[in-house]
Every structure is written in structure tokens, then in C-alpha cells.
N, C-alpha and C positions, 0 to 999 in steps of 0.2 A: 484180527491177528492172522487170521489162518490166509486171507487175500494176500496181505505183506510177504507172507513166505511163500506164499506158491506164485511172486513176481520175482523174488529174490532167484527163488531155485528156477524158474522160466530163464531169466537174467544167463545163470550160468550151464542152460540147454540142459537143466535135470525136472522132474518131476519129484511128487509126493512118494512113487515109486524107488524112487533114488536114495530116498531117506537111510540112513544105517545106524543113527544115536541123537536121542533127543536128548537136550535137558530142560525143562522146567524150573520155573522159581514161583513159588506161590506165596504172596500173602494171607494171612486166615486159611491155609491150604486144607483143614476140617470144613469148614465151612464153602468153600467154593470146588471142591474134588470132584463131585459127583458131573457137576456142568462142566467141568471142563476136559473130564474124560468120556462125555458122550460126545462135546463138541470136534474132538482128537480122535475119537473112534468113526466120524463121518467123514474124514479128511485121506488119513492115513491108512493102509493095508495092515491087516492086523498081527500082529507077531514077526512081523519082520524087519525089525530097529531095537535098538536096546534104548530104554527110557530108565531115567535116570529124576528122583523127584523131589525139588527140594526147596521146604518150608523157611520163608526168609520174616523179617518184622516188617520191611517196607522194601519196595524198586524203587531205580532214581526218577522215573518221574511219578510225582503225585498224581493218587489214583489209581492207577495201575493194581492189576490182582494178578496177573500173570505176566511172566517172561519167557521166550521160549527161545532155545538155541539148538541149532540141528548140523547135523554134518551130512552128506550126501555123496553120495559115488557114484559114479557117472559108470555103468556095468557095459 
């Protein structure tokens, strides 16, 4: 997941740095929080985006445990 967005935000000449609002969609979000907030804490600079988190019953493609959508400013 985390390759896809850092080709996306490469794509539009930003970085991980660039980030300003994340949001999240979790399936079973009790059950998979803990992974995917260390995996979001090796990627990301810390405290500097607003994250937003939010527990869904399924994404559109099957399988899926997480969605993630970001917005970015180019400073």
C-alpha cells in the first residue's frame, strides 16, 4: 500500500513529507490498528497530517483491510 502512494505522490513531484490529511478505512479496525499504525508510523513524519480513522464492514475490493486516501501540498 504504502509503495502505491509514495509513486502516486512521486507522480505529482510531493513526498511522504508533503502529506497534510490522511484518511483511513478499516475493516475489523480493533483487530488490525495496531499493524497498521506501526506500518503508517515507518512511512510517514510524525505529527504532521491530520489523520482521520474510520471503521467500515467491507472495501470495494474483496479482501482488502485497509483504504487509504491522502491529500498533499506541495510547500
Amino acid at each position: 500500500m504504502w509503495e502505491n502512494l509514495r509513486i502516486v505522490l512521486e507522480a505529482a513531484n510531493c513526498t511522504f513529507d508533503d502529506v497534510v490529511e490522511m484518511t483511513s478505512y478499516h475493516v475489523a479496525m480493533s483487530k488490525h490498528m495496531d499493524v497498521f499504525r506501526t506500518a503508517k508510523n515507518e512511512v510517514f513524519p510524525k505529527g504532521t497530517y491530520a489523520w482521520t480513522r474510520i471503521g467500515v464492514s467491507e472495501l470495494a475490493h474483496p479482501g482488502l483491510l485497509a483504504e487509504v486516501k491522502c491529500v498533499a501540498v506541495k510547500r
